[in-house]
C-alpha distance (Angstrom), angle and dihedral (degrees) to the residues before:
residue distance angle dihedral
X1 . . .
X2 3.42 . .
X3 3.99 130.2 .
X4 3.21 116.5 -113.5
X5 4.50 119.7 179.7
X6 3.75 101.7 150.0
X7 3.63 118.9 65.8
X8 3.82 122.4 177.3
X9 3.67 122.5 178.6
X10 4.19 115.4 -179.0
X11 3.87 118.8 -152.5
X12 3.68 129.2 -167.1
X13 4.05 94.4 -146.2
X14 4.07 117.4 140.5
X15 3.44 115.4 166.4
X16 3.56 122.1 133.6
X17 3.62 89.8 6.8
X18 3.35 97.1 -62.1
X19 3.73 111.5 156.5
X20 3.76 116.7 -141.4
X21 3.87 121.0 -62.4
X22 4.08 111.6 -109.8
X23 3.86 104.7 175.8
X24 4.02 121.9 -173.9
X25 3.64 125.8 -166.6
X26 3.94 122.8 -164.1
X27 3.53 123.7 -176.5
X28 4.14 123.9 177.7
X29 3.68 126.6 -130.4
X30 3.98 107.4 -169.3
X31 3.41 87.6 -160.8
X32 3.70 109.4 58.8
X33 3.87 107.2 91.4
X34 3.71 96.5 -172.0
X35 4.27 90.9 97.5
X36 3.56 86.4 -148.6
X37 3.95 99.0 106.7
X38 3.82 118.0 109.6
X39 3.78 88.4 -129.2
X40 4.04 125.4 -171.6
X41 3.94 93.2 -91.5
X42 3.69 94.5 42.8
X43 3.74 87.8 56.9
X44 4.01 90.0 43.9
X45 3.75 90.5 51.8
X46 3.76 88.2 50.3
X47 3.86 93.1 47.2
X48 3.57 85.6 50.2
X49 3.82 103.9 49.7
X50 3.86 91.6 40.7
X51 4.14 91.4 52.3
X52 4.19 118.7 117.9
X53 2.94 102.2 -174.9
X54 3.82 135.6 10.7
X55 4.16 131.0 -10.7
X56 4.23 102.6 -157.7
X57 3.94 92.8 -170.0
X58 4.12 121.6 -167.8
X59 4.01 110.8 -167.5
X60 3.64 141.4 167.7
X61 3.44 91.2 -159.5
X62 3.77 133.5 14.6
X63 3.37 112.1 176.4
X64 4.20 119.2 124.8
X65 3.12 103.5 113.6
X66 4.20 87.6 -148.8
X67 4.03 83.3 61.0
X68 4.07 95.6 51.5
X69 3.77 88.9 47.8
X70 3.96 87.9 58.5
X71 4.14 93.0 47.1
X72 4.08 94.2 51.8
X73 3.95 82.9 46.0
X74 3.71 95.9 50.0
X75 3.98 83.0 45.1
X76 3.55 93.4 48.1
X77 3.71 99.0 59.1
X78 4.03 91.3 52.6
X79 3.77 102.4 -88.9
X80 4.06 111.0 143.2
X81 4.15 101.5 -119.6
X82 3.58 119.0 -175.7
X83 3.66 124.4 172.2
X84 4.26 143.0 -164.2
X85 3.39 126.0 -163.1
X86 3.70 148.7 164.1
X87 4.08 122.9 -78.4
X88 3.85 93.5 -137.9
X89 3.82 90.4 59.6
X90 4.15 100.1 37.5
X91 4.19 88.5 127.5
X92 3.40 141.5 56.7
X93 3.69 129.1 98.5
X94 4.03 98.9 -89.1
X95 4.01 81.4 54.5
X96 3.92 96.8 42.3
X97 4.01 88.9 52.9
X98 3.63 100.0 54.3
X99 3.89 91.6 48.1
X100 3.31 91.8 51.4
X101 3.85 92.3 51.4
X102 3.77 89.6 68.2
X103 3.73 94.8 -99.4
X104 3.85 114.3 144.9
X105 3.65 110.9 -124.6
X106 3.70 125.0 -179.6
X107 3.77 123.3 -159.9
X108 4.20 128.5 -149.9
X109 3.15 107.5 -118.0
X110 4.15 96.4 -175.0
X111 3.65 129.6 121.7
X112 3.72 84.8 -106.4
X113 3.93 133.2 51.1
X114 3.38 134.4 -87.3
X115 3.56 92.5 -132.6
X116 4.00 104.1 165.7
X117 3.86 113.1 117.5
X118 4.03 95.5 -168.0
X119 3.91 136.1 120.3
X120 3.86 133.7 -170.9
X121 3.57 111.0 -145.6
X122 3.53 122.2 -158.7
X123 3.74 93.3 -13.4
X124 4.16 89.9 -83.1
X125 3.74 97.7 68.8
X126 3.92 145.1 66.9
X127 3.76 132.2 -165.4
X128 3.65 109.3 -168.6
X129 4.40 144.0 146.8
X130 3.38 130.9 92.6
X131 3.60 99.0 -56.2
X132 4.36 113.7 125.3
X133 3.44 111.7 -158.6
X134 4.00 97.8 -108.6
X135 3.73 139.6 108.3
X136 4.05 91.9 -102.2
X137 4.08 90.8 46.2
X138 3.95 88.4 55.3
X139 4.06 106.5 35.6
X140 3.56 111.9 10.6
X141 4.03 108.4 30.1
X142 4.24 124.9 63.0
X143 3.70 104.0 -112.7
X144 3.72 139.0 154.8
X145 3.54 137.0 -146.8
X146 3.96 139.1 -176.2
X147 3.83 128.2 -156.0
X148 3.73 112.8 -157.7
X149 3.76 129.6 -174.5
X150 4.13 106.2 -155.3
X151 3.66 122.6 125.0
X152 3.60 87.9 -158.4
X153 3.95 93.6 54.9
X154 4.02 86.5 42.8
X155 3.52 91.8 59.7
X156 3.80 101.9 47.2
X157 3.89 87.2 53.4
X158 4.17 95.3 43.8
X159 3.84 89.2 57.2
X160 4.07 84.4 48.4
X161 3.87 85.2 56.1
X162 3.47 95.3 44.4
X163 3.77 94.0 54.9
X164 3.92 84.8 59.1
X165 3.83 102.7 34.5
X166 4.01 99.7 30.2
X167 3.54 98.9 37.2
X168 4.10 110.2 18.4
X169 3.99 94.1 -123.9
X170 3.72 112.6 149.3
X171 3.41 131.2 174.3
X172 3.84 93.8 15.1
X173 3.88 114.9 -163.4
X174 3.77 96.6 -178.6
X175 4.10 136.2 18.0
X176 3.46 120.5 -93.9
X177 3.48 124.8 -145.3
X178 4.01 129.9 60.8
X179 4.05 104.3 -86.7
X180 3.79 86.7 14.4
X181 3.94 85.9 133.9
X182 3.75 94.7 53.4
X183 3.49 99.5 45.6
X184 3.79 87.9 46.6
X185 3.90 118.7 105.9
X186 3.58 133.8 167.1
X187 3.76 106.9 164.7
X188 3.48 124.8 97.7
X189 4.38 111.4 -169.2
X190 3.44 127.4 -168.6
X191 3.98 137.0 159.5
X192 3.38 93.5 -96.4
X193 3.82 117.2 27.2
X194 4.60 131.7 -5.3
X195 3.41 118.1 -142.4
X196 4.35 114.4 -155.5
X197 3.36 122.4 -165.5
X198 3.48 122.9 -162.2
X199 4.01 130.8 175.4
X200 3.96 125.6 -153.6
X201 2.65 147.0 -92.3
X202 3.80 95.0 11.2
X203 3.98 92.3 52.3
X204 3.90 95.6 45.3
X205 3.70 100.1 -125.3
X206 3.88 93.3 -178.9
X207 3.56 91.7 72.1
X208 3.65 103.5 30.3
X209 4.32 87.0 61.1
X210 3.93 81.9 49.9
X211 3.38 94.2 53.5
X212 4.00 90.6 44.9
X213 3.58 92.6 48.9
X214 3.98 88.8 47.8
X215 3.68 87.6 59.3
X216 3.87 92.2 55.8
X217 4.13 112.2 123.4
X218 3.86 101.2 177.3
X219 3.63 115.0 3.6
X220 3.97 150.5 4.3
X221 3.78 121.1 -171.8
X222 3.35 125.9 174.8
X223 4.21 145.5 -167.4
X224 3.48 109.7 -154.7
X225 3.80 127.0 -174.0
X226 3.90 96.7 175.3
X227 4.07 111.0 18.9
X228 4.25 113.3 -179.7
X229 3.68 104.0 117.4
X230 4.01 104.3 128.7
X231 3.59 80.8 -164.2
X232 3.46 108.4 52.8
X233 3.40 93.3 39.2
X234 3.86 94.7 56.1
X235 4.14 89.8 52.6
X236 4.13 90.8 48.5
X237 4.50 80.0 47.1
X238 3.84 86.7 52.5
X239 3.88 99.4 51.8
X240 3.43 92.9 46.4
X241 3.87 88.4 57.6
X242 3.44 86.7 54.7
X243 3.67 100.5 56.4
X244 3.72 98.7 -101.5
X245 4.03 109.8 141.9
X246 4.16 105.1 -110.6
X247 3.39 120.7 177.5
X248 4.31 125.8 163.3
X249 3.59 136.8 -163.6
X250 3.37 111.1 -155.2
X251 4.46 134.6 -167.5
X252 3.82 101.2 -105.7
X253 3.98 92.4 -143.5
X254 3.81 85.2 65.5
X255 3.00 109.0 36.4
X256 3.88 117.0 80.6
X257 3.97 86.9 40.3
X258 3.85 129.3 123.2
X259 3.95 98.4 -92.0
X260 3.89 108.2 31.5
X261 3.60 122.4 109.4
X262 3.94 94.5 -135.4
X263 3.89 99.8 100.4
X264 3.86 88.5 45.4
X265 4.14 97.3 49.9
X266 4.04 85.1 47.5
X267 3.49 91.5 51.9
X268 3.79 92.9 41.6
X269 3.93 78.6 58.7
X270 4.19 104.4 -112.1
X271 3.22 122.9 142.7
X272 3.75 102.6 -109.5
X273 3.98 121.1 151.1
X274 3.90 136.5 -179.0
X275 3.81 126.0 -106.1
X276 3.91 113.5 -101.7
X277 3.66 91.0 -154.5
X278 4.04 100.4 126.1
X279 4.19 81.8 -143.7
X280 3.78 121.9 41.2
X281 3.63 138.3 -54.4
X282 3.74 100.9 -139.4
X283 3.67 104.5 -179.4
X284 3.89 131.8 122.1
X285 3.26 104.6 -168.5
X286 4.32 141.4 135.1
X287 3.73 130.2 -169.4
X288 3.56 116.7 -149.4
X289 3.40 124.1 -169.3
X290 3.72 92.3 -21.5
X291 3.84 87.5 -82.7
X292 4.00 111.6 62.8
X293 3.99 119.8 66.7
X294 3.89 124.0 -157.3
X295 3.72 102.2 -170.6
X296 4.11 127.9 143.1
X297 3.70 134.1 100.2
X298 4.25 96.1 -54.9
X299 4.17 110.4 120.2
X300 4.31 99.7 -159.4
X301 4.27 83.3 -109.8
X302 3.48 129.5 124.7
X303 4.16 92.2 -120.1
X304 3.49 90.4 60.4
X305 3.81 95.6 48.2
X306 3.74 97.1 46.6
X307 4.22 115.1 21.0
X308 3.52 96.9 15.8
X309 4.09 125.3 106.5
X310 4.04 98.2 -143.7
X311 4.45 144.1 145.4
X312 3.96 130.4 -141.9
X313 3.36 128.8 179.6
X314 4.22 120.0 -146.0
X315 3.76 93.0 -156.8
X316 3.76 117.4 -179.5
X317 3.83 108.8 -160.8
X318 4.29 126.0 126.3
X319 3.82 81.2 -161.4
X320 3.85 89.3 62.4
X321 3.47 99.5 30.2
X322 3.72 95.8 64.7
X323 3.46 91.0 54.7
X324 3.83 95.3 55.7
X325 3.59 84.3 46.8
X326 3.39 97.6 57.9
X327 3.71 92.4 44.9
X328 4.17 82.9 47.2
X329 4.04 89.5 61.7
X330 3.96 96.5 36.8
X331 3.83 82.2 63.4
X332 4.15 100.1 32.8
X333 3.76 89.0 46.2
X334 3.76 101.5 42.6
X335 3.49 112.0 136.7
X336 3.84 99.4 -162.4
């Protein structure tokens, strides 16, 4: 079957100025030689060199050196770059070059990471998955990435980055602000597919992916990089028992450790394997119903749930979902 790492869907939906939806999606395979692949940091490069006006960046990592190189160049020609990243990885050369540039960059200082890997570009834009900015997140790790043009979706993710970079508030377990919850929104509907973004831990994503899974009538499959939810674990155990078709990939570095919930789903009897990829498989990603995506920067773990600074996206889309799929069995399947 036939390869496919670029997806772009075009929708004719206006309202509230809204400009028509483009969406992008970009996985890596770091064992295709050909080059040819649109992979995540290709795209991010070409986000970056086609930005106007400002690139508001939130990574966990930033440190290919290719990638820094394209942020002082972007802030060279004018455009307003701002970026957020993680404490633990404040160094390195990448890092050192773009703060010396002149490019404001604000570190999380919290006792938990600032684990998004996002940017809004030009306020109708957003780069998100579980793609880090470094050499292994673009050529040697599995990773995934979406490009979406929405205004709408720009703007709930800009006010994200301004609670980190504006007002130094990591980790955020409840809104701030008098009518914060009213003015809140994080759903994006069109005619043919809605797109939610939610952040943790204010937004509880623990229980929200229980609740998605709960709703699953045929199937759940799932790509895992970091698997010890108790929780999720149990809800994934409970559709299986009820005939729905479950099936995990999970990072092999991970998975035979204290906390994950890989020995437990074998023994519970689903089909869940390890990743032969001799590097990592990055992804966070679930499949429901072969039309609704969970994909962002959220390992299934405790740490991410409650101390963690991190973005998901629900989005519901057959379009998308196939290709995630497909991606899903390239990696189940892999014979390697």
């Amino acid at each position: 079957m036939k390869k496919i790492f670029t997806l772009i869907i075009l929708f004719t939906f206006t309202a509230n100025g809204e400009t028509p939806l483009k969406w992008q999606v970009f996985f890596t395979d770091p064992y295709d030689k050909s080059k040819n692949l649109i992979t995540p940091d290709k795209a991010f490069i070409n986000a970056l060199r086609n930005s106007e006006k400002s690139v508001c960046g939130a990574f966990y990592d930033i440190s290919s050196e290719k990638i820094s190189e394209e942020f002082i160049a972007a802030h060279k020609r004018g455009i307003d770059v701002k970026i957020v990243t993680e404490k633990d990885n404040y160094s390195g050369k990448a890092l050192t070059s773009i703060i010396e540039a002149g490019i404001p960059v604000v570190k999380d200082n919290s006792a938990g990471f600032m684990h998004n890997k996002f940017a809004v570009i030009d306020k109708k834009s957003v780069f998100t998955g579980s793609y880090n900015l470094t050499e292994n997140g673009a050529a040697r790790n599995n990773n995934n990435a979406i490009l979406i043009q929405s205004s709408n979706l720009a703007a709930i993710y800009l006010d994200e980055f301004n609670e980190m970079f504006q007002h130094k508030i990591f980790g955020n377990k409840q809104d701030y602000g008098a009518f914060e919850l009213l003015r809140k929104k994080s759903k994006i509907i069109t005619p043919r597919i809605s797109v939610e973004v939610l952040f943790s831990p204010e937004d509880n994503i623990e229980e929200r992916i229980m609740n998605e899974i709960a709703r699953a009538a045929k199937s759940v499959f799932f790509m895992a990089f970091s698997f010890t939810s108790r929780e999720i674990s149990e809800a994934l155990i409970k559709k299986f028992r009820d005939g729905i078709d479950v099936r995990g990939l999970f990072e092999k570095s991970g998975a035979f450790s204290k906390h994950s919930e890989f020995i437990k789903m074998k023994l519970e009897g689903l089909p869940v394997k390890v990743d032969r990829n001799r590097n990592k498989m990055h992804h966070k990603v679930i499949i429901i119903d072969n039309c609704r995506i969970i994909t962002g920067s959220y390992n299934f773990s405790k740490n991410a749930s409650m101390r963690n600074d991190e973005n998901i996206l629900i989005i519901e889309s057959k379009d998308a979902a196939d290709h995630y799929i497909e991606e899903f069995n390239r990696l189940y399947y892999l014979k390697r």
